[in-house]
Every structure is written in C-alpha cells, then in structure tokens.
C-alpha positions as CSV (number, residue, x, y, z in Angstrom):
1,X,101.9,57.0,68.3
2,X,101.5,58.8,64.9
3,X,98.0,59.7,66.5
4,X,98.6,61.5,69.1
5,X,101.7,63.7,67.6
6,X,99.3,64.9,64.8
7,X,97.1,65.8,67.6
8,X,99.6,67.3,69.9
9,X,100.3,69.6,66.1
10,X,96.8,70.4,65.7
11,X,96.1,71.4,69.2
12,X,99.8,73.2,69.0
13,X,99.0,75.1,65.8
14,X,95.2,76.0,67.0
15,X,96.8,77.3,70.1
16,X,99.3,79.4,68.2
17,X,96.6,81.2,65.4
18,X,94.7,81.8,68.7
19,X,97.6,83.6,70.5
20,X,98.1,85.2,67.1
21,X,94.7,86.5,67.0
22,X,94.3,88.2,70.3
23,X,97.8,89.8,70.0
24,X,96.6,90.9,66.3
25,X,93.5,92.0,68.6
26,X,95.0,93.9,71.5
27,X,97.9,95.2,70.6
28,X,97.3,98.6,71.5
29,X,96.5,97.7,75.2
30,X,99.4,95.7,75.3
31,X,101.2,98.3,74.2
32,X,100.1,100.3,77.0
33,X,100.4,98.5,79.7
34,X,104.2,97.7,78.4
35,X,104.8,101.0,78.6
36,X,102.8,101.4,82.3
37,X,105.7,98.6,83.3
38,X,108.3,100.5,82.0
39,X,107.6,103.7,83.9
40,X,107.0,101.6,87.1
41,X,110.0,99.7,86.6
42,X,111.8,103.3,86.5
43,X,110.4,104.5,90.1
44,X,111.8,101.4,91.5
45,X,115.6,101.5,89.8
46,X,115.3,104.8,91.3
47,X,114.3,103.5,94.7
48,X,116.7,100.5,94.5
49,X,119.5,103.8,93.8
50,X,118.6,105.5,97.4
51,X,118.3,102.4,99.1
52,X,121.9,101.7,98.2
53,X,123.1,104.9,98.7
54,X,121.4,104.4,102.0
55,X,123.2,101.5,102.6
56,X,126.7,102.3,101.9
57,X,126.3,105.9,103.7
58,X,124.9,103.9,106.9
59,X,127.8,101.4,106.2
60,X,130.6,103.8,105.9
61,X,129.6,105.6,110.0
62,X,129.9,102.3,111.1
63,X,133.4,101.5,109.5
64,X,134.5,105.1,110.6
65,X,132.7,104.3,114.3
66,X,134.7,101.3,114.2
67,X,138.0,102.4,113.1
68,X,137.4,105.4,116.0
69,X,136.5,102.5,118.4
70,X,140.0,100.4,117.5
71,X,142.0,103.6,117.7
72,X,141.5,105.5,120.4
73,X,139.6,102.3,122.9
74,X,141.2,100.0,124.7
75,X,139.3,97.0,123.1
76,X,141.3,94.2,121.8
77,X,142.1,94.5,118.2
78,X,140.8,92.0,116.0
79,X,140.4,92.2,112.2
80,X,137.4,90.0,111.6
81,X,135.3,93.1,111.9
82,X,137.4,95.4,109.7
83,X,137.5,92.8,107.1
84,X,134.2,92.1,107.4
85,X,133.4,95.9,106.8
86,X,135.5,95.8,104.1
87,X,134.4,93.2,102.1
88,X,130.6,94.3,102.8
89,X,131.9,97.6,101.6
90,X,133.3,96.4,98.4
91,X,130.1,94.4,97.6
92,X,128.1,97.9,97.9
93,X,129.9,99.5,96.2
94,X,130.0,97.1,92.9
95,X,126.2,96.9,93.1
96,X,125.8,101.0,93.2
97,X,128.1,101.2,90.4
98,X,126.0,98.3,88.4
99,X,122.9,100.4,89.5
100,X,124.3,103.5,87.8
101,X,125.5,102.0,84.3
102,X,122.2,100.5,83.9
C-alpha cells in the first residue's frame, strides 16, 4: 500500500513541475488569450443586455395587449394570465438589474 502512495507522489509531483514549467514557459500567450476571453466575454454581457431588454419590452406589449383585452372585451376575466405576466415580469426585471450591477 506504501507502494503505490509513493508512486501516486512521484507521478503527482512530476505532473506538477511539468505544469509549472509550461506555465513558466507560456505565460505570455496565456496571457493573451486571457485577455482575448475577456473582451469576448464583454460582447456577449452586452448581447445578453439587449436580449433582455428585448425581452421585457416584448413582455410589457403583451401585458398592456392583455390588460387592453380584459378591459374593454367581453372575454371572461381570469387572473392566471395577469399573474402569470406578472411574475414573468418580475423575474425580467431582477435578471436586467443583475445584468447591469455586474
């Protein structure tokens, strides 16, 4: 048993200096291509702002659509909808504002 944790070391250890190494190594690129991430990941925060914004606008005609609908049709009133609009409203509007802070 002794054995084959002195071997799971070694192997661990050679592993490690090796990783080391080709960080030591390549820094530079890796570097760079953290930084290529970052400015991608910055297009897409901005894209994941219009799509929400996108969202809620789109969600907001239908609540308005519906509250036109419920107030001047003769439809029978039910509030699964409204709440249902509501909450989906609410849940937009906490992920644009966790958009923005971040």
């Amino acid at each position: 048993m002794d054995h084959n944790n002195t071997l799971t070391f070694i192997v661990g250890a050679a592993l490690g200096t090796i990783a080391g190494y080709y960080l030591f190594k390549h820094q530079d690129e890796i570097v760079d291509k953290i930084h290529e991430l970052e400015g991608n990941l910055n297009i897409d925060h901005n894209t994941l702002i219009d799509k929400a914004k996108s969202k809620l606008d789109t969600l907001t005609q239908n609540v308005q659509s519906t509250i036109e609908r419920y107030t001047h049709g003769s439809e029978a009133k039910t509030t699964d909808e409204i709440t249902e609009i509501m909450a989906e409203l609410s849940r937009l509007r906490e992920e644009v504002k966790a958009l923005q802070a971040s």
